[in-house]
C-alpha positions in Angstrom: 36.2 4.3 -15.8 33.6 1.5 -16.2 36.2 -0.8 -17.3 38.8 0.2 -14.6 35.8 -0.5 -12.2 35.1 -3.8 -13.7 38.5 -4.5 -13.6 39.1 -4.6 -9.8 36.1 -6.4 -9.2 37.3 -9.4 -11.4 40.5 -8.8 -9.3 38.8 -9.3 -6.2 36.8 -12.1 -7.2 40.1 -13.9 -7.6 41.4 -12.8 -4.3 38.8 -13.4 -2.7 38.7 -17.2 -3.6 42.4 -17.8 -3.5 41.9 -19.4 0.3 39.4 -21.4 -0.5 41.5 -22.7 -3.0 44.7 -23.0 -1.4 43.0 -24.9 1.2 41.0 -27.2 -1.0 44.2 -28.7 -2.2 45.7 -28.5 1.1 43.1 -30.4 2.7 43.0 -33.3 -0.3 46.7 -33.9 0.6 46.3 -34.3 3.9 43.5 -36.9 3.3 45.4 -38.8 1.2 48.8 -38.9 3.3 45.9 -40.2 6.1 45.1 -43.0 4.1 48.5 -43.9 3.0 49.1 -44.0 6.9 45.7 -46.3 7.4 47.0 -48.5 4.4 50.5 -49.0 6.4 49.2 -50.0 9.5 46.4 -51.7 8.4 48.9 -54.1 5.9 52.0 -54.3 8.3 51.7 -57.5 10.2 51.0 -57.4 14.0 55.1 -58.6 15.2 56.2 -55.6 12.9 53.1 -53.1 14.6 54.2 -54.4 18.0 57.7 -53.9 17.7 57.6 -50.2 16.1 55.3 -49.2 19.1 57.6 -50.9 21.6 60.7 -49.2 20.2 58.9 -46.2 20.8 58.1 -46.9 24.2 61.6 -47.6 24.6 62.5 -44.4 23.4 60.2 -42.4 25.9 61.4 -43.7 29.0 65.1 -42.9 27.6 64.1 -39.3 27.7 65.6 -36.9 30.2 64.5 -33.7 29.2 60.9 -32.0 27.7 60.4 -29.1 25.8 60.7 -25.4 26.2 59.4 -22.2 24.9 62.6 -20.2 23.2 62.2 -16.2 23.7 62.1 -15.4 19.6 60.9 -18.6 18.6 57.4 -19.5 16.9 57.9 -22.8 18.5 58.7 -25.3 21.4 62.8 -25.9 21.2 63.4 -29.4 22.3 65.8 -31.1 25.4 66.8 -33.8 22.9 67.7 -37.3 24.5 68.3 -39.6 21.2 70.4 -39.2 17.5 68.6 -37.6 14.8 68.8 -40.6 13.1 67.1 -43.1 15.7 64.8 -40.6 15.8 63.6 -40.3 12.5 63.5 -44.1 12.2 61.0 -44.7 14.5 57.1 -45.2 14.0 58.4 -44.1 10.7 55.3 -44.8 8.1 57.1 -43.5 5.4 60.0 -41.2 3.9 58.3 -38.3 4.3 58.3 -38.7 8.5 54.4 -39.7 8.5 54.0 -40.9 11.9 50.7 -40.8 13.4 47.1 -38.8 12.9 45.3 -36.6 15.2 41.5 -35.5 15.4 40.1 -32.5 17.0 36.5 -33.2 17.0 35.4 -29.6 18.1 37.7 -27.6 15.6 36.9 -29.8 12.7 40.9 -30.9 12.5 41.7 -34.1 10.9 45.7 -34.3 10.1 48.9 -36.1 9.5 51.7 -35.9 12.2 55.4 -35.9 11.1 58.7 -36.3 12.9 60.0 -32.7 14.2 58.7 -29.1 13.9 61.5 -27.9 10.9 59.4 -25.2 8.8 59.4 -27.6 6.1 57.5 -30.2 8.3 55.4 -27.0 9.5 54.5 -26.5 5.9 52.7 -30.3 5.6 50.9 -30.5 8.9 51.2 -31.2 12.4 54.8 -31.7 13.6 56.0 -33.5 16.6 58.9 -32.2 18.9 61.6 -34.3 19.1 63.2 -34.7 22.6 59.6 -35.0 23.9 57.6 -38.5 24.1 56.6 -40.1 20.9 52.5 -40.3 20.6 52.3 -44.1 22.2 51.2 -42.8 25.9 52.2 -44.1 28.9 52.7 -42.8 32.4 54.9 -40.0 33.0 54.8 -39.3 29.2 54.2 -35.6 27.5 54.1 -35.5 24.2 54.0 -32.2 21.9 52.6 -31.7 18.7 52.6 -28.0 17.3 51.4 -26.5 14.0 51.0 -23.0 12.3 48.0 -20.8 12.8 47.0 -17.8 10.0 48.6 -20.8 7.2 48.3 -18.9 3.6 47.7 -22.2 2.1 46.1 -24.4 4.9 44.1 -24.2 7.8 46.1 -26.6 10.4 45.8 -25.1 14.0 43.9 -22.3 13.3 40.9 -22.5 15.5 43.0 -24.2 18.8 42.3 -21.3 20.5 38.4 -22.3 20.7 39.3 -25.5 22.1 38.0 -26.0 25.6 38.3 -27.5 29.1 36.3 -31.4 28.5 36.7 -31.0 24.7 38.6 -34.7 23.3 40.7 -34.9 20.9 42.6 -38.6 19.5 45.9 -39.9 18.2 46.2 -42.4 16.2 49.8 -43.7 16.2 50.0 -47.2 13.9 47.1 -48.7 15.1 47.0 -47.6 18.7 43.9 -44.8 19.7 44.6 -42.4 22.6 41.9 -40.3 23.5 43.1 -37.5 25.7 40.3 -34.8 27.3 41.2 -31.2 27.8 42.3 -29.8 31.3 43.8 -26.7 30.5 44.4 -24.0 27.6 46.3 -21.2 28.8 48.4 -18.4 26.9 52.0 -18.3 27.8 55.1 -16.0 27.6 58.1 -17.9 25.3 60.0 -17.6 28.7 57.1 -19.8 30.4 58.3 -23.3 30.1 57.3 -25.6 32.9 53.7 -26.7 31.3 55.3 -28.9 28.3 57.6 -31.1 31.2 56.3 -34.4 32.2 53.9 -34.8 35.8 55.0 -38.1 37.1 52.4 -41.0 36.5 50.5 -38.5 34.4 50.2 -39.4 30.4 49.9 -36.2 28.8 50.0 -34.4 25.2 49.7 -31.0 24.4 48.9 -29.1 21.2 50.9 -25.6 20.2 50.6 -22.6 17.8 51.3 -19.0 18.1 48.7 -15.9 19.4 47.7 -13.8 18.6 47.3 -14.5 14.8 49.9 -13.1 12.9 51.7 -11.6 15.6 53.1 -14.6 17.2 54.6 -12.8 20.6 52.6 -15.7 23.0 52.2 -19.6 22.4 48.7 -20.9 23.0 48.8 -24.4 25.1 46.2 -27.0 25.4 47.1 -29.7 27.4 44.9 -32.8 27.6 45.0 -36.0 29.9 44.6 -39.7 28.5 41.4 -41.1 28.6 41.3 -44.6 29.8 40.1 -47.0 28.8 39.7 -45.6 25.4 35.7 -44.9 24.5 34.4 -47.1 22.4 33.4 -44.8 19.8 37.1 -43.7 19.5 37.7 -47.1 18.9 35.3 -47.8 15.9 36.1 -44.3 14.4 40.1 -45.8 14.3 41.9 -46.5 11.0 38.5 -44.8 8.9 39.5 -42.7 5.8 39.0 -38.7 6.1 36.4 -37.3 4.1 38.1 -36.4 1.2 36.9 -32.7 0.0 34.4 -33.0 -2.6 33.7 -31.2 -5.8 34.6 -27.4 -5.8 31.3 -25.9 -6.4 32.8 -22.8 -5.2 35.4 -22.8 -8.6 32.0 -22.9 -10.6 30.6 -20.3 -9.0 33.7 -17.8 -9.1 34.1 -19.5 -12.9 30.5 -18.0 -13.7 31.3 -14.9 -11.5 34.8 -14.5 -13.4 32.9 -14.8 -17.2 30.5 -12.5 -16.2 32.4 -9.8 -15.3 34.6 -10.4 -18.4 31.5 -10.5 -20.6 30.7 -7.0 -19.1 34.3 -5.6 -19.6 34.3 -6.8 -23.0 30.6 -5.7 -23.7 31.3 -2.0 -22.6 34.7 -1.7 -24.4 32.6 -2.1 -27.6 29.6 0.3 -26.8 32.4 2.8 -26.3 34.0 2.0 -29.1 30.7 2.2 -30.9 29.4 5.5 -30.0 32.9 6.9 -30.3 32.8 5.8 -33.9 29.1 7.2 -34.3 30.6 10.5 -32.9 33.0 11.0 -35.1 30.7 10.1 -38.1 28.3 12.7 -37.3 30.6 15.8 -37.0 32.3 15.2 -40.4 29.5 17.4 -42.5 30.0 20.2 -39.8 33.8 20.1 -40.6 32.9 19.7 -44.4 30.6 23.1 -44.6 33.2 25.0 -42.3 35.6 24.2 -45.1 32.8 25.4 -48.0 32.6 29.2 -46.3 
């Protein structure tokens, strides 16, 4: 029984920790695709910068539609306005559809954006929704960028939904900083769709996931409005690596926690195994004179 009991407590430690490790790794990833997106835009040369946010421009004043909430979908659908293909070429930083970076001071967030919301993109980070305006502002521009809340293996946009009115939060799209301050968070129905379309002369972005957590029958929205000109301090903070997570001091302590239990299972399987032995020892003369009589 000792050992059972010893048993399920090693088990828990390693459940326990299997988060905090998930996430470690997570996070590490997503510094490093940040600074493979710094090291492109900081290396490209300013006509090729230029042109890759103008193209984008371009492509955001083509758009005719916006976004909306599908009943029985974790996510926005798009009203697409532009081939896949141009699509996925533009403010492309790299194969992978690494576009742009945004920061959510209050919630801790630091993260990679890629091109569209597949669940494969939804598995690396933030995704953008294509048929909605790419992250270069602009008037009459709304852009939407949705991730996953509840993540097994990450926490993405898990803590939106303390986000408030005033808060900030920046993109970083090839060079360019837009700071945009919280107006609104509100809870919506899928079939509530009119907050993700553009205001004229507004320049917009909202941020998506599902509520409540693991449920996912409501979208939480937090829209925010460009800031300009951008603060200063947005500015300076541009194009500066994430902190990259340090050492795992928590795998040392679930190591020690993990040999100490194991030490105790394998300490009481030989005091059993002792005084079981002792046991038997003792009762063999009994047997011995039963036999004699």
């Amino acid at each position: 029984m000792v050992i059972f009991v010893a048993l399920l407590a090693l088990a828990g430690v390693v459940l326990l920790q299997l988060p905090s490790i998930a996430t470690w790794f997570s996070q590490r990833e997503y510094s490093q695709e940040i600074m493979g997106l710094n090291r492109e835009s900081t290396s490209s040369d300013e006509a090729r910068r230029q042109t890759a946010l103008a193209e984008a421009r371009t492509y955001n004043e083509q758009l005719t539609g916006a976004a909306v909430v599908a009943a029985g979908q974790r996510i926005p659908q798009a009203v697409e306005g532009a081939s896949d293909e141009e699509y996925t070429r533009l403010l492309a930083a790299d194969s992978t559809g690494l576009m742009a970076r945004i920061k959510i001071p209050s919630i801790d967030v630091d993260l990679p954006i890629y091109h569209g919301t597949s669940d494969d993109v939804l598995e690396q980070g933030v995704g953008h929704l294509e048929g909605t305006a790419l992250p270069v502002g602009g008037p009459t521009t709304h852009t939407v960028l949705t991730a996953h809340r509840g993540l097994a293996k990450a926490a993405l946009f898990d803590n939106l939904d303390k986000v408030q009115a005033g808060d900030t939060f920046t993109v970083e799209t090839w060079g360019e900083v837009l700071t945009y301050r919280v107006t609104e968070t509100r809870v919506v129905k899928p079939d509530e769709t009119q907050a993700l379309y553009p205001v004229l002369g507004e320049d917009l972005a909202t941020l998506v996931t599902c509520t409540p957590l693991g449920i996912n029958t409501h979208r939480i929205l937090v829209t925010g409005e460009r800031v300009t000109p951008t603060p200063i301090g947005d500015v300076n903070a541009a194009g500066q690596d994430p902190t990259v997570p340090g050492f795992p001091w928590w795998a040392v302590w679930s190591a020690l926690a993990l040999t100490g239990i194991t030490a105790y299972v394998v300490a009481s399987s030989r005091v059993r195994k002792s005084a079981s032995g002792a046991g038997r020892t003792k009762r063999r003369p009994a047997h011995a004179a039963d036999d004699l009589v």
